[in-house]
C-alpha positions in Angstrom: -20.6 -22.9 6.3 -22.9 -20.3 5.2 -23.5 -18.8 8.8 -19.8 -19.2 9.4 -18.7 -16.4 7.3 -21.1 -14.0 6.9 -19.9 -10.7 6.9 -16.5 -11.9 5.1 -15.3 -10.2 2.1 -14.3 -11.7 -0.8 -10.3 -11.3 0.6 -11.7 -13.2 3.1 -13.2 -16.2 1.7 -10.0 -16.3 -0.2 -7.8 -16.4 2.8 -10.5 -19.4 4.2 -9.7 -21.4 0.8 -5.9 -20.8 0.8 -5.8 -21.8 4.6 -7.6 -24.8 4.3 -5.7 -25.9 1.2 -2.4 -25.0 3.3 -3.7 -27.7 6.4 -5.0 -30.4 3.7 -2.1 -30.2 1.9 0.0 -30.5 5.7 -2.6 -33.4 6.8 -1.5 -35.3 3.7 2.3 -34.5 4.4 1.8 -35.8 7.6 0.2 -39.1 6.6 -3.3 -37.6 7.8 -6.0 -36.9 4.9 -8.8 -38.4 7.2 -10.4 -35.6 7.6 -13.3 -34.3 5.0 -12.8 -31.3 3.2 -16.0 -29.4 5.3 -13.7 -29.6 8.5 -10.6 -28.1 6.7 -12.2 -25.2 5.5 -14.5 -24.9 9.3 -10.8 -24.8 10.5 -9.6 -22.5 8.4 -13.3 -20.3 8.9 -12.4 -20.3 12.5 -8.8 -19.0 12.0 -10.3 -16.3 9.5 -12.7 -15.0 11.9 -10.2 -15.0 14.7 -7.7 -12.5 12.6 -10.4 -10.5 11.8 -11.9 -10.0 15.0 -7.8 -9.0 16.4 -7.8 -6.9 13.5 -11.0 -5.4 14.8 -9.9 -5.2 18.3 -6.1 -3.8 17.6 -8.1 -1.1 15.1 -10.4 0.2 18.1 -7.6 0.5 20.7 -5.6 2.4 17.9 -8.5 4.8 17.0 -9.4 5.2 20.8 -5.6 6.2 21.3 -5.6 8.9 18.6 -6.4 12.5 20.3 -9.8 13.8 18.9 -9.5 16.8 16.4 -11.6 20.0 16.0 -12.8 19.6 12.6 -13.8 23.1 13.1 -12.4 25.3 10.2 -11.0 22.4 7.9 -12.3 22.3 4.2 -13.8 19.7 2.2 -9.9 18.2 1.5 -8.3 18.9 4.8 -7.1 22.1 4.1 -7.0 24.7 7.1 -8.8 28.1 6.8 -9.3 30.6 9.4 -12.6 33.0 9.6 -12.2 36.7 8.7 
């Protein structure tokens, strides 16, 4: 479990307990509580990582769409200033 989520945040391993309480709790709705509490919160690992690495992917394809900037004559808070 350990390997699983290194590199989440502590939202993350938040999300990973919520998630696997959400499919125990819809396991024992659905007369199904078989399963050990490991493999609910594997499942809800696997989910985690998946949303983080479509966050990841959705971020790049956003930043690689924005047009580059000259950061050429912009101060320290973003203001514009032209040379005398």
């Amino acid at each position: 479990m350990v390997e699983a989520t290194e590199g989440f945040t502590g939202a993350d391993l938040k999300r990973v307990v919520e998630d696997a309480k959400g499919l125990y709790a819809y396991a024992r709705v659905a007369g199904d509580g078989s399963q050990t509490s490991s493999s609910y919160l594997m499942e809800a690992v696997k989910g985690v990582a998946a949303n983080k690495a479509r966050y990841a992917q959705a971020e790049a394809a956003a930043r690689a769409s924005l047009p580059t900037r000259d950061r050429r004559g912009v101060g320290a808070f973003g203001e514009f200033f032209t040379a005398s």
